[in-house]
N, CA, C and O atoms as a GROMACS GRO file, in nm:
protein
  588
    1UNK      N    1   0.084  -0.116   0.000
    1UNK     CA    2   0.000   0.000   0.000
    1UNK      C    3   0.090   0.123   0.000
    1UNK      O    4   0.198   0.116   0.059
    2UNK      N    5   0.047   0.253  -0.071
    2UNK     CA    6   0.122   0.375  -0.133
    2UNK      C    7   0.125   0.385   0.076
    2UNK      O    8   0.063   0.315   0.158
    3UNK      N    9   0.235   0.514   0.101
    3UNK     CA   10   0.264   0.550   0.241
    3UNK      C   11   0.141   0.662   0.244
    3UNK      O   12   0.081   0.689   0.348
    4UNK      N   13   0.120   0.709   0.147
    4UNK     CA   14   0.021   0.850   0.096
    4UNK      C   15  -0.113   0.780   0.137
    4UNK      O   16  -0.167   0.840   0.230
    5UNK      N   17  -0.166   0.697   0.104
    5UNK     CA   18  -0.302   0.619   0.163
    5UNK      C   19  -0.290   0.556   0.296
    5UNK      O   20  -0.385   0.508   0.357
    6UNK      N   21  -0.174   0.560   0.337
    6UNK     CA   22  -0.164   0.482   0.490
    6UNK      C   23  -0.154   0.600   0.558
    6UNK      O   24  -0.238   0.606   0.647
    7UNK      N   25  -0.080   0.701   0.549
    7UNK     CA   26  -0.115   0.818   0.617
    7UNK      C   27  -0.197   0.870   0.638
    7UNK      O   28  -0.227   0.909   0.751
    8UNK      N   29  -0.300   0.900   0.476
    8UNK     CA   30  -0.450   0.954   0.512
    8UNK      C   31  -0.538   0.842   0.570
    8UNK      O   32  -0.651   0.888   0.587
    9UNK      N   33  -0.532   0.732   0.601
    9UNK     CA   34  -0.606   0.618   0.682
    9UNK      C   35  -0.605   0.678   0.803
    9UNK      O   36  -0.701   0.708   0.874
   10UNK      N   37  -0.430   0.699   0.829
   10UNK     CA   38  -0.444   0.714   0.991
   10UNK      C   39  -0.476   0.874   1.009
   10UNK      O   40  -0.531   0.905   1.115
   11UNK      N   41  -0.448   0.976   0.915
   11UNK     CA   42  -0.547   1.137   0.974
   11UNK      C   43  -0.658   1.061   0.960
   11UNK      O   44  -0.729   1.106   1.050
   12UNK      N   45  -0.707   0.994   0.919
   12UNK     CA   46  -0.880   0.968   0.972
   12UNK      C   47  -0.870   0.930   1.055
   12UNK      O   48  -0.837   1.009   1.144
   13UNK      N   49  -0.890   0.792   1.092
   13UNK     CA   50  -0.850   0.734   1.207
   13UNK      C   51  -0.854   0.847   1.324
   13UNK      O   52  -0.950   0.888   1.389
   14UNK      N   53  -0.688   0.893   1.330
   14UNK     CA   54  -0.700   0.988   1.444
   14UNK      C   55  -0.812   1.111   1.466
   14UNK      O   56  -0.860   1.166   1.565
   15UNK      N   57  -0.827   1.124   1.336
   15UNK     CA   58  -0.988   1.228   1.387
   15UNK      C   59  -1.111   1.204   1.421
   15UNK      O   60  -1.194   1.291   1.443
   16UNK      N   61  -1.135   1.058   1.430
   16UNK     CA   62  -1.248   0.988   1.474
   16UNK      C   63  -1.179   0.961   1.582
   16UNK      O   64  -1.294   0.925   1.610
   17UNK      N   65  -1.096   0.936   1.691
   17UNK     CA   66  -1.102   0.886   1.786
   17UNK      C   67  -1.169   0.922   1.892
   17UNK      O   68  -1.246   1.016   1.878
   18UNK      N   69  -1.161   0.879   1.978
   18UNK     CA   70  -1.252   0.897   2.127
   18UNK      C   71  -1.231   0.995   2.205
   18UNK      O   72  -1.113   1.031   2.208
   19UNK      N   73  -1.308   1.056   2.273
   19UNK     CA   74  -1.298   1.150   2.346
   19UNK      C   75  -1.148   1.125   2.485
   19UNK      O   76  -1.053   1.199   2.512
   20UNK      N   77  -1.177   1.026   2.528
   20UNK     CA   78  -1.108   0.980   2.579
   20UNK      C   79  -0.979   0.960   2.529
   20UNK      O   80  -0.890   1.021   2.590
   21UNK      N   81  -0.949   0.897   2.443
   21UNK     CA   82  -0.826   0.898   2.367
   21UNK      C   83  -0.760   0.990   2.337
   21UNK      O   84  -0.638   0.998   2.334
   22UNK      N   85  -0.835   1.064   2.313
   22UNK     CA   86  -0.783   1.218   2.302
   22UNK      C   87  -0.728   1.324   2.418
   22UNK      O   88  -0.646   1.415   2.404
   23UNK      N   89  -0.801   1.284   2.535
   23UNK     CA   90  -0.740   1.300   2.682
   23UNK      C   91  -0.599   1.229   2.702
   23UNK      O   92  -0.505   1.306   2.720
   24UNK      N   93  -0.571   1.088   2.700
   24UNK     CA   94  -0.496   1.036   2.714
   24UNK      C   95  -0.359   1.080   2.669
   24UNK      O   96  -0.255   1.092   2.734
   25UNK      N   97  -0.389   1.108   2.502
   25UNK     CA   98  -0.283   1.131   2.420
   25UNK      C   99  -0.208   1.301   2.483
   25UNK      O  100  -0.090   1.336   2.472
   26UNK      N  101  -0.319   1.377   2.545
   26UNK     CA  102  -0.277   1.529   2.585
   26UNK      C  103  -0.190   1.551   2.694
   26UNK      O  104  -0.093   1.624   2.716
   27UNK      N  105  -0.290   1.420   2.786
   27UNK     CA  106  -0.184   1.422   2.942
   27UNK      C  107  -0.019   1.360   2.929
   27UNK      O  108   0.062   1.378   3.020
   28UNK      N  109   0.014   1.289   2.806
   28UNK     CA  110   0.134   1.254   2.753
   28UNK      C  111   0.172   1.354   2.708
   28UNK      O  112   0.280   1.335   2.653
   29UNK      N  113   0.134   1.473   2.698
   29UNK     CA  114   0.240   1.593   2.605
   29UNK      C  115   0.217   1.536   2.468
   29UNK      O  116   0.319   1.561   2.403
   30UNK      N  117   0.127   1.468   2.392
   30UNK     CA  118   0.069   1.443   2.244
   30UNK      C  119   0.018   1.483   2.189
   30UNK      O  120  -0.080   1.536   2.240
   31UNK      N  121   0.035   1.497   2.038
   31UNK     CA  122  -0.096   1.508   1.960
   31UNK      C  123  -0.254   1.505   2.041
   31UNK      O  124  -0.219   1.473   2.154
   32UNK      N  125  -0.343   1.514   2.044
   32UNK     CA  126  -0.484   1.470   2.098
   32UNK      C  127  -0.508   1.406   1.977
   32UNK      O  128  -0.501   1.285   1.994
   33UNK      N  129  -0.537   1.440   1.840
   33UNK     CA  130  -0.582   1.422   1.709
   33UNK      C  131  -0.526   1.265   1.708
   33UNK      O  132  -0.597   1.166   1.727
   34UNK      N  133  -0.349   1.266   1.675
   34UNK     CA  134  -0.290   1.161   1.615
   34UNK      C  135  -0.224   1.077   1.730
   34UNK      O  136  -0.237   0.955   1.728
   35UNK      N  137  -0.166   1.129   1.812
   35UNK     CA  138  -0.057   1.114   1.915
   35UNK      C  139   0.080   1.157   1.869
   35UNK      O  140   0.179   1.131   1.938
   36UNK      N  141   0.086   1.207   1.781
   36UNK     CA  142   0.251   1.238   1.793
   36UNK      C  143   0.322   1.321   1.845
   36UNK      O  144   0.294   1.419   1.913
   37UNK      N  145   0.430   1.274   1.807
   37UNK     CA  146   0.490   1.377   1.940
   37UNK      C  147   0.578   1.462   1.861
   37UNK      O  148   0.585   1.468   1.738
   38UNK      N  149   0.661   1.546   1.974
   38UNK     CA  150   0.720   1.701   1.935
   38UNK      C  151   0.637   1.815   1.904
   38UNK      O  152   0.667   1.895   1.815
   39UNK      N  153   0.503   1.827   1.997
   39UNK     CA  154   0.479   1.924   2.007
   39UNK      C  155   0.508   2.119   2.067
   39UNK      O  156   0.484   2.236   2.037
   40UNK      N  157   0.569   2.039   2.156
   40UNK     CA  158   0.654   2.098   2.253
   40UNK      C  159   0.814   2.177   2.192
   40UNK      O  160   0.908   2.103   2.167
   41UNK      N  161   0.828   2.321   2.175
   41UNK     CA  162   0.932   2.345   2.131
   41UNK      C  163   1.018   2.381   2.268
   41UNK      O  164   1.141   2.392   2.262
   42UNK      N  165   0.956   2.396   2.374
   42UNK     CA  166   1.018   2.432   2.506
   42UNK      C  167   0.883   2.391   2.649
   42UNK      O  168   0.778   2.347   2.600
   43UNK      N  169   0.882   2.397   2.726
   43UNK     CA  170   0.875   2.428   2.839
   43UNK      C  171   0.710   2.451   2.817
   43UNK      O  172   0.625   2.364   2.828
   44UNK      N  173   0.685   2.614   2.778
   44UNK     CA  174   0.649   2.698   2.761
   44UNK      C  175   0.582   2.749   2.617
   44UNK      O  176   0.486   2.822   2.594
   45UNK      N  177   0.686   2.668   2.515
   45UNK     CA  178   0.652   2.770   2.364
   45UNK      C  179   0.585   2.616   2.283
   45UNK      O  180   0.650   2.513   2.304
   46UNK      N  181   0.475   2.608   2.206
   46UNK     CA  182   0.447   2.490   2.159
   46UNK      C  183   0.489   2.500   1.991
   46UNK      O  184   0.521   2.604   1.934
   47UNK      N  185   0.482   2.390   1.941
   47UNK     CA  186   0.488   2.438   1.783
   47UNK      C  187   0.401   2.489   1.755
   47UNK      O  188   0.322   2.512   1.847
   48UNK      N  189   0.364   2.534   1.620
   48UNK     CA  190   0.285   2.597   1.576
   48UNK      C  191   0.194   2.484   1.483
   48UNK      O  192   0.072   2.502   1.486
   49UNK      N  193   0.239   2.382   1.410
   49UNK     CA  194   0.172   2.276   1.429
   49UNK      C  195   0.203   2.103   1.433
   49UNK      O  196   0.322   2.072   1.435
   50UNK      N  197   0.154   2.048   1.434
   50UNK     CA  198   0.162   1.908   1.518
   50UNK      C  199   0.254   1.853   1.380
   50UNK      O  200   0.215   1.847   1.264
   51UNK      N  201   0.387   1.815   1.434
   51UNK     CA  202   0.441   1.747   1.364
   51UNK      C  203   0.453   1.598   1.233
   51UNK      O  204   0.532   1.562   1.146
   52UNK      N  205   0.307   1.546   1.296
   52UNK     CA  206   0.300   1.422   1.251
   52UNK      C  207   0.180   1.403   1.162
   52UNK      O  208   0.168   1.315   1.077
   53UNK      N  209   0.071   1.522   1.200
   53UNK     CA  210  -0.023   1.525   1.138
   53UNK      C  211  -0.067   1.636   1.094
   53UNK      O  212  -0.176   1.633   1.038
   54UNK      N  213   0.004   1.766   1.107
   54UNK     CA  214   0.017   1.854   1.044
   54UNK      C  215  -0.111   1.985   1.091
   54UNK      O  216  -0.143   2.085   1.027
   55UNK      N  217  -0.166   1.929   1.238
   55UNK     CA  218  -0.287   1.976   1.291
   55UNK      C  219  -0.256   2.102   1.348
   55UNK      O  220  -0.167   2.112   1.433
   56UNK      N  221  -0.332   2.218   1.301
   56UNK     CA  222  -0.235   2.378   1.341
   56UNK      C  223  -0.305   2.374   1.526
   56UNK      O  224  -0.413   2.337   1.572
   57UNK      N  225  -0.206   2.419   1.574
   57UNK     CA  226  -0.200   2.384   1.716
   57UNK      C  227  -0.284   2.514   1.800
   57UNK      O  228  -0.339   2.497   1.909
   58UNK      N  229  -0.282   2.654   1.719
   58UNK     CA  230  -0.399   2.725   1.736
   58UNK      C  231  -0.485   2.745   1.645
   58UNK      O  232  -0.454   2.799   1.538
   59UNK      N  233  -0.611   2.704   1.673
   59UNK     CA  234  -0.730   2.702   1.651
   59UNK      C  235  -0.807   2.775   1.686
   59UNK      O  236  -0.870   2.770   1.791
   60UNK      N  237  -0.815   2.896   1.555
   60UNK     CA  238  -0.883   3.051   1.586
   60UNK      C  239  -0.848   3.156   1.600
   60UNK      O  240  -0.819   3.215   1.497
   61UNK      N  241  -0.838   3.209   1.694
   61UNK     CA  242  -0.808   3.374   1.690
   61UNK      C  243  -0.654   3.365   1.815
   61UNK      O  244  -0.656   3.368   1.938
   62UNK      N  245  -0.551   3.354   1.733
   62UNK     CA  246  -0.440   3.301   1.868
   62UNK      C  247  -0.425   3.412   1.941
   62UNK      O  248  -0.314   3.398   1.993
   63UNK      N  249  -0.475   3.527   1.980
   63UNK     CA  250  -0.491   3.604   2.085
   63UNK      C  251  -0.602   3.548   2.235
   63UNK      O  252  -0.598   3.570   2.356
   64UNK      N  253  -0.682   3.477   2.152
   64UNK     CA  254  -0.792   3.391   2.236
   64UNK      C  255  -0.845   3.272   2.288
   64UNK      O  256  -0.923   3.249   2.380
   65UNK      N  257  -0.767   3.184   2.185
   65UNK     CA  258  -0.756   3.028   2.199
   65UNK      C  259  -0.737   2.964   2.308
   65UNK      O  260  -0.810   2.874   2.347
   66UNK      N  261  -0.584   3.030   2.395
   66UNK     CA  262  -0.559   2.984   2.464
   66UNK      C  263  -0.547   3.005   2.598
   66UNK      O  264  -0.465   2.965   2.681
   67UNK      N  265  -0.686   3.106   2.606
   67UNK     CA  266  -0.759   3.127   2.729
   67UNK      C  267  -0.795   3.011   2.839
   67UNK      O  268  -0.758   3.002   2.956
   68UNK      N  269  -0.866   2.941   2.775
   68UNK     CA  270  -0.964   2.805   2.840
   68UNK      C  271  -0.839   2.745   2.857
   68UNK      O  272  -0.826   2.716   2.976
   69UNK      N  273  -0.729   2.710   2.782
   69UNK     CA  274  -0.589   2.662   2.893
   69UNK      C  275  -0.532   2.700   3.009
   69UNK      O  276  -0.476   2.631   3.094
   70UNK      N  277  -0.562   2.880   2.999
   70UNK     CA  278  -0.511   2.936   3.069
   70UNK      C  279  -0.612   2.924   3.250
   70UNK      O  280  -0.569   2.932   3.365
   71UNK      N  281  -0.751   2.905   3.196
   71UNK     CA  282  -0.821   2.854   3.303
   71UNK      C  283  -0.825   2.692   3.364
   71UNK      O  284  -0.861   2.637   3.468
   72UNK      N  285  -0.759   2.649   3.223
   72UNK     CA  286  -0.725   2.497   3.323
   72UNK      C  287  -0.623   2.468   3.392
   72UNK      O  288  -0.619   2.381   3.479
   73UNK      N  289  -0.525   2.544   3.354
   73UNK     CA  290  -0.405   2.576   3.451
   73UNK      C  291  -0.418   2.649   3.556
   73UNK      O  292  -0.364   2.606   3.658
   74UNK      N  293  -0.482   2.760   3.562
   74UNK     CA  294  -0.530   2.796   3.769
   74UNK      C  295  -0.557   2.745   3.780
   74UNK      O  296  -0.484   2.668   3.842
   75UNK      N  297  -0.748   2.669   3.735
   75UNK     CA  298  -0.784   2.574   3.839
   75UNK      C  299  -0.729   2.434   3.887
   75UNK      O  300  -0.727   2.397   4.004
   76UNK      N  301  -0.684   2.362   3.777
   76UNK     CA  302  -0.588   2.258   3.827
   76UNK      C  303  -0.505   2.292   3.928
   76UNK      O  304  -0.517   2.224   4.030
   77UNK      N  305  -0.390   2.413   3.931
   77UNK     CA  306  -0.282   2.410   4.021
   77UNK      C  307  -0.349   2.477   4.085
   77UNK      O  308  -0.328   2.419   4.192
   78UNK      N  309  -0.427   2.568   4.116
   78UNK     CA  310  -0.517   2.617   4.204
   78UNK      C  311  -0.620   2.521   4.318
   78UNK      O  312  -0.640   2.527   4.439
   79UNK      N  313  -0.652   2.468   4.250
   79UNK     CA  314  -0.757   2.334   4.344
   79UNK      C  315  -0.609   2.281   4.427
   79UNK      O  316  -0.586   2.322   4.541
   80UNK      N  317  -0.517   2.191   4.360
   80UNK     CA  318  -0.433   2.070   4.433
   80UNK      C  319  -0.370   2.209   4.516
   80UNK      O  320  -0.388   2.194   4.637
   81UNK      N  321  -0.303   2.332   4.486
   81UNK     CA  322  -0.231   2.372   4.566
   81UNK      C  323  -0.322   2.416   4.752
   81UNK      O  324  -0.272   2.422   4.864
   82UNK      N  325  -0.482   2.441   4.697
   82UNK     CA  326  -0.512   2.460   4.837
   82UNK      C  327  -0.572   2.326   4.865
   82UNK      O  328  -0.620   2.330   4.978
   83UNK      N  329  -0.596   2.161   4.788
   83UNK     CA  330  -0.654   2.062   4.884
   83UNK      C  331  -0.500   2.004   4.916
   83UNK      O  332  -0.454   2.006   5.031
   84UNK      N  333  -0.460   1.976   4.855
   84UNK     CA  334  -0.305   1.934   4.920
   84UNK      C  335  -0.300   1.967   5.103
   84UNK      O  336  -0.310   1.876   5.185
   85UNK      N  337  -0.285   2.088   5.134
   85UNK     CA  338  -0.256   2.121   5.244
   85UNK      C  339  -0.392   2.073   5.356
   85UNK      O  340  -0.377   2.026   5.469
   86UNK      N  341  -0.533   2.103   5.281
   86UNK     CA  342  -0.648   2.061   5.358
   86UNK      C  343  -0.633   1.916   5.387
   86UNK      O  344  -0.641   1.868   5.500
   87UNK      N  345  -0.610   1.852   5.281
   87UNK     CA  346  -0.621   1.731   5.340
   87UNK      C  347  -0.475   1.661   5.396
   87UNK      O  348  -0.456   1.540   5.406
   88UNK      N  349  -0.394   1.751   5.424
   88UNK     CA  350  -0.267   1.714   5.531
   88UNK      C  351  -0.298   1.765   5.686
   88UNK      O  352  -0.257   1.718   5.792
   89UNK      N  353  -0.382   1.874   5.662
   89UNK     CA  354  -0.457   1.949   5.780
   89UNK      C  355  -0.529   1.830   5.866
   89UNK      O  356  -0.499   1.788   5.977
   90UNK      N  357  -0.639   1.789   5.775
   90UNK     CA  358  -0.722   1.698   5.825
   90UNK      C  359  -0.637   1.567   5.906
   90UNK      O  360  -0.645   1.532   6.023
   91UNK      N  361  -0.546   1.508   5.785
   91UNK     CA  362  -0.499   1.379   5.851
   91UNK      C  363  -0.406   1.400   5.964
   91UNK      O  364  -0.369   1.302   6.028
   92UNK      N  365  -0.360   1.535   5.996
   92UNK     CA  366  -0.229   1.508   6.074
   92UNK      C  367  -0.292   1.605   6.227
   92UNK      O  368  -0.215   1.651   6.312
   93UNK      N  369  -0.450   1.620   6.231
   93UNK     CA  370  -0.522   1.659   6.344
   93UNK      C  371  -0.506   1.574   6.454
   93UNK      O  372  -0.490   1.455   6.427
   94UNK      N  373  -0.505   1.624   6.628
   94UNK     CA  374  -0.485   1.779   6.616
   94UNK      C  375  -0.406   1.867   6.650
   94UNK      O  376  -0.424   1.971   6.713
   95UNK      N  377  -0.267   1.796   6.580
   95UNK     CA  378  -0.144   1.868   6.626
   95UNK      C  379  -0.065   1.896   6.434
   95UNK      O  380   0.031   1.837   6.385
   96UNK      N  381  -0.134   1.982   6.383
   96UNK     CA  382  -0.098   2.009   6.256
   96UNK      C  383   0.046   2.099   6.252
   96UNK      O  384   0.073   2.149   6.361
   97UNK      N  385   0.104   2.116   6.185
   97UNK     CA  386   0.236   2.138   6.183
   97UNK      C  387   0.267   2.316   6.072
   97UNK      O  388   0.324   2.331   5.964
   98UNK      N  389   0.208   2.403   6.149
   98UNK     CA  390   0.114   2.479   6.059
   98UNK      C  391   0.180   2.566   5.982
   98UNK      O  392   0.123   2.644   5.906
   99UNK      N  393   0.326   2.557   6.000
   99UNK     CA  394   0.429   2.637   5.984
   99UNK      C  395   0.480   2.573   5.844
   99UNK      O  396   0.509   2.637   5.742
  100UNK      N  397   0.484   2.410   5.864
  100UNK     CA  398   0.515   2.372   5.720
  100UNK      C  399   0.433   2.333   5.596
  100UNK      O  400   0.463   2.306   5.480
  101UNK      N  401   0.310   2.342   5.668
  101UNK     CA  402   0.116   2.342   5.584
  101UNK      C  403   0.155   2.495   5.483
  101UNK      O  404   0.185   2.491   5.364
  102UNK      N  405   0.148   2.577   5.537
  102UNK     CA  406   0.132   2.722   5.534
  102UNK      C  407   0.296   2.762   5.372
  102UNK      O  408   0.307   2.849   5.285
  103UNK      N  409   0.369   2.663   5.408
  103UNK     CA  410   0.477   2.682   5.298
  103UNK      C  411   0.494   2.597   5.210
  103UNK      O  412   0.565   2.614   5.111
  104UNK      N  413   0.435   2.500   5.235
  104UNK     CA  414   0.414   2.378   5.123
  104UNK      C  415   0.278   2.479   5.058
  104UNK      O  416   0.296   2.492   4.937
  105UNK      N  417   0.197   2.525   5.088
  105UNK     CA  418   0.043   2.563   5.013
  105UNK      C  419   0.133   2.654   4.920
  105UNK      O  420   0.150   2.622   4.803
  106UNK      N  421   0.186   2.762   4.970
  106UNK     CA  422   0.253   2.874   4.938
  106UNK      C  423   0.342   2.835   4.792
  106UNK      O  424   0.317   2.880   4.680
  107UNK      N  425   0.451   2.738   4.829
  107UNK     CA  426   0.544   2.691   4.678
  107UNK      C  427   0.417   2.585   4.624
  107UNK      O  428   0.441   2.586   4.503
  108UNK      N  429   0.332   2.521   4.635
  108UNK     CA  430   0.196   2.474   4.559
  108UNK      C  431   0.153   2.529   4.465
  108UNK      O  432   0.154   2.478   4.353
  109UNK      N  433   0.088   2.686   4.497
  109UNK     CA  434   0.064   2.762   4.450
  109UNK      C  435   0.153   2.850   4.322
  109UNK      O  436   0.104   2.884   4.214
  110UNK      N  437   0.266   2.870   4.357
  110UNK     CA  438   0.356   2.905   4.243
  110UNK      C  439   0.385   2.770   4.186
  110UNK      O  440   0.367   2.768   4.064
  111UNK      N  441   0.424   2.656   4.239
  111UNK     CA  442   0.482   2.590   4.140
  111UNK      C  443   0.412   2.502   4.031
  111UNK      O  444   0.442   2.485   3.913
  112UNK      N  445   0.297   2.445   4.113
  112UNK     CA  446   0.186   2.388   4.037
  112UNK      C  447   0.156   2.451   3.894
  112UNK      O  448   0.134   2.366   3.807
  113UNK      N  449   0.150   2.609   3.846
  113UNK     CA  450   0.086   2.605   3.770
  113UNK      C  451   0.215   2.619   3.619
  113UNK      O  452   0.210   2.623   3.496
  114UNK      N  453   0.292   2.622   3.700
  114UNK     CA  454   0.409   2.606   3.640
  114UNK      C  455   0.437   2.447   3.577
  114UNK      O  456   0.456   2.415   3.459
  115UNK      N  457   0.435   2.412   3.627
  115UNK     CA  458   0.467   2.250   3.601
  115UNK      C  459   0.339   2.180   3.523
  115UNK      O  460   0.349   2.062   3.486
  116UNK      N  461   0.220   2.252   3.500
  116UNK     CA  462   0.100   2.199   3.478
  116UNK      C  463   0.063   2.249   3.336
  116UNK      O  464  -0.018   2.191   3.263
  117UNK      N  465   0.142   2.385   3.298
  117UNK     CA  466   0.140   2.470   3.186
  117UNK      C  467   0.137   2.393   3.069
  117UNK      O  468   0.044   2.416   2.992
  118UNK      N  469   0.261   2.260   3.023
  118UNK     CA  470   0.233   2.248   2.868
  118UNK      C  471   0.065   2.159   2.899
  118UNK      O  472  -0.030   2.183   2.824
  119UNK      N  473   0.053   2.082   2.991
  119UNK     CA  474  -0.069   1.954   2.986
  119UNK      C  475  -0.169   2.038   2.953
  119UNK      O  476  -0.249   2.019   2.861
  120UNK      N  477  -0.167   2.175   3.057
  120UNK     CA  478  -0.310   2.254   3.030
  120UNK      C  479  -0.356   2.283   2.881
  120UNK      O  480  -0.468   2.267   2.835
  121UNK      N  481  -0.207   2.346   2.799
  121UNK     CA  482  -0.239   2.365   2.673
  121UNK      C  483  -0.255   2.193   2.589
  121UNK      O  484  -0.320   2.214   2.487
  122UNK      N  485  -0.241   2.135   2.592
  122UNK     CA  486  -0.273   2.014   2.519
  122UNK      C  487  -0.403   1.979   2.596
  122UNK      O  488  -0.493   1.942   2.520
  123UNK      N  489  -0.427   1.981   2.690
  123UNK     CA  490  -0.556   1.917   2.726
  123UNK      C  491  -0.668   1.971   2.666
  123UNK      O  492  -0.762   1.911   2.615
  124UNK      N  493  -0.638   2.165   2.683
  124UNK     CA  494  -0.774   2.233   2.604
  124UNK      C  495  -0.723   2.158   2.470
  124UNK      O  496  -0.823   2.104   2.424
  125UNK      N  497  -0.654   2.141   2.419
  125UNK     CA  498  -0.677   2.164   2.272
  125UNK      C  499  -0.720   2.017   2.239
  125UNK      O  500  -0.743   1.984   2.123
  126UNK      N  501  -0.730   1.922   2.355
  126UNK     CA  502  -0.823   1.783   2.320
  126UNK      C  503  -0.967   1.825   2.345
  126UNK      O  504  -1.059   1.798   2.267
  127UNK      N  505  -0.981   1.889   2.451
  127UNK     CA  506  -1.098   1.986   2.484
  127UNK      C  507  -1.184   1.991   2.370
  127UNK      O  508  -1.277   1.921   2.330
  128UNK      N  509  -1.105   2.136   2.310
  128UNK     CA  510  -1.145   2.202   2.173
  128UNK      C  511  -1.170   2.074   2.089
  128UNK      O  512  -1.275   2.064   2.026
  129UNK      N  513  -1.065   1.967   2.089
  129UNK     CA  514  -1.161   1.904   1.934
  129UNK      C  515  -1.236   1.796   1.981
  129UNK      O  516  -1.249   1.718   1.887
  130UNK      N  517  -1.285   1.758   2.070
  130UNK     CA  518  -1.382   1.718   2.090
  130UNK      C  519  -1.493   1.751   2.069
  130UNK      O  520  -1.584   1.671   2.046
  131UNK      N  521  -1.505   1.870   2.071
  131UNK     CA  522  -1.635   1.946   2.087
  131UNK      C  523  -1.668   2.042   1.929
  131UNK      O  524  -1.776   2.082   1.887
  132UNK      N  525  -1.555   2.052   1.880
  132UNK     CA  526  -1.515   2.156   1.736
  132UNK      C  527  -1.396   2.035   1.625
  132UNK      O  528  -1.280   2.061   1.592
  133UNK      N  529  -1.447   1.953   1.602
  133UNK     CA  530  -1.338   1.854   1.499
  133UNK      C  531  -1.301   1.918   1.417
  133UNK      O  532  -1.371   2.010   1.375
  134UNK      N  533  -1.158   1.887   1.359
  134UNK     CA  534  -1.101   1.896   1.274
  134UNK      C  535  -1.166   2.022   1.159
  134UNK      O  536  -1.266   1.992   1.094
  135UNK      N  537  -1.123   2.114   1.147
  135UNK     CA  538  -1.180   2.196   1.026
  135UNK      C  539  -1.096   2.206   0.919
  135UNK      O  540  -0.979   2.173   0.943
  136UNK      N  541  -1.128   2.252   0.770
  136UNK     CA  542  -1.042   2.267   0.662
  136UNK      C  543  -0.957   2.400   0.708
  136UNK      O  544  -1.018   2.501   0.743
  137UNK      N  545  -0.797   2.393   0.705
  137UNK     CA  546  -0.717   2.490   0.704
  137UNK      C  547  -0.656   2.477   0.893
  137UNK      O  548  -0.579   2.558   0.945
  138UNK      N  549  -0.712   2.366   0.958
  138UNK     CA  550  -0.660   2.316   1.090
  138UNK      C  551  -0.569   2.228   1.008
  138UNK      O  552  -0.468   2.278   1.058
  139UNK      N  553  -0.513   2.127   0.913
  139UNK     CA  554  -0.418   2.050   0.907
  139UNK      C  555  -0.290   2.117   0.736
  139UNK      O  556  -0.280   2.212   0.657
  140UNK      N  557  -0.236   2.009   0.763
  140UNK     CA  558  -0.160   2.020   0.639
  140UNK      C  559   0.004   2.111   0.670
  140UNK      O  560   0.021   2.207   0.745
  141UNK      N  561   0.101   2.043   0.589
  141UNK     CA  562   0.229   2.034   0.596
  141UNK      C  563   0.312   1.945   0.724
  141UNK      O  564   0.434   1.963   0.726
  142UNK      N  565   0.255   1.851   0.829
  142UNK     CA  566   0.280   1.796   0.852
  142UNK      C  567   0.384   1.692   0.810
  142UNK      O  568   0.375   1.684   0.687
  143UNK      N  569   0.482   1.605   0.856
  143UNK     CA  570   0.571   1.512   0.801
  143UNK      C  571   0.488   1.404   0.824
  143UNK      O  572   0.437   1.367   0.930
  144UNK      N  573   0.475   1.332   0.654
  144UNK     CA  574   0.371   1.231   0.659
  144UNK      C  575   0.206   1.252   0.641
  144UNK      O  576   0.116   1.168   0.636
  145UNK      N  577   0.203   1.387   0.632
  145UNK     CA  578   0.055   1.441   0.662
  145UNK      C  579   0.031   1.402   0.541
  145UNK      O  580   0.132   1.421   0.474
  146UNK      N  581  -0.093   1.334   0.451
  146UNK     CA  582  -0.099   1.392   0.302
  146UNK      C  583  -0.217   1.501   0.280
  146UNK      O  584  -0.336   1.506   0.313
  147UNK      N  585  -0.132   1.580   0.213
  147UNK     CA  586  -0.221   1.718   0.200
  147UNK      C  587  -0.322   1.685   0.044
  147UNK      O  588  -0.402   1.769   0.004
   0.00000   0.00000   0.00000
């Protein structure tokens, strides 16, 4: 079989997959769409689009896109940084240790959302296509993609 028909098998494929699957593939730092990887140009900076399947990584107005990441990253590191400490509060009653509660919440709070930053942006953007699939002018030039 041509590599050109096995490729466009699997962009289908990956654009029918499961909602779920598409979670999976995000919390790995993946594709959501395909799974591939090297999305990630740093830390912080993502590609611009998905290496393997050629899926443009903002979707829409990139001043705005990546808002709803930006809210899954407080609330994620936001929630664990204040239950973390509640529920060390709770278990270690009633002689809590309040001095090191109070500085563990504290580096929680900064570091969590730090460390949570690329997942947030891959997770919305499994988010997003769950709910908004694949559109014409979201793929193409990918390695392997066939356009």
């Amino acid at each position: 079989m041509p590599a050109t028909s096995s490729n466009a098998r699997q962009s289908r494929d990956a654009a029918k997959s499961s909602t779920p699957a598409k979670f999976g593939r995000a919390l790995l730092l993946r594709c959501p769409r395909c799974g591939g990887r090297g999305l990630l140009r740093t830390w912080f900076k993502m590609a611009d689009r998905c290496p393997t399947c050629g899926l443009a990584l903002e979707r829409g107005e990139s001043s705005e896109f990546w808002i709803g990441a930006y809210v899954f990253n407080l609330v994620a590191g936001e929630v664990l940084a204040i239950g973390i400490p509640i529920i060390w509060m709770i278990a270690s009653a009633p002689h809590q240790p309040w001095t090191a509660i109070q500085i563990t919440a504290a580096l929680l709070a900064v570091v969590l959302p730090i460390a949570f930053f690329p997942f947030s942006r891959t997770l919305w953007l499994a988010w997003d296509l769950s709910f908004r699939p694949a559109e014409p002018g979201d793929s193409g030039g990918g390695a392997g993609h066939a356009v």
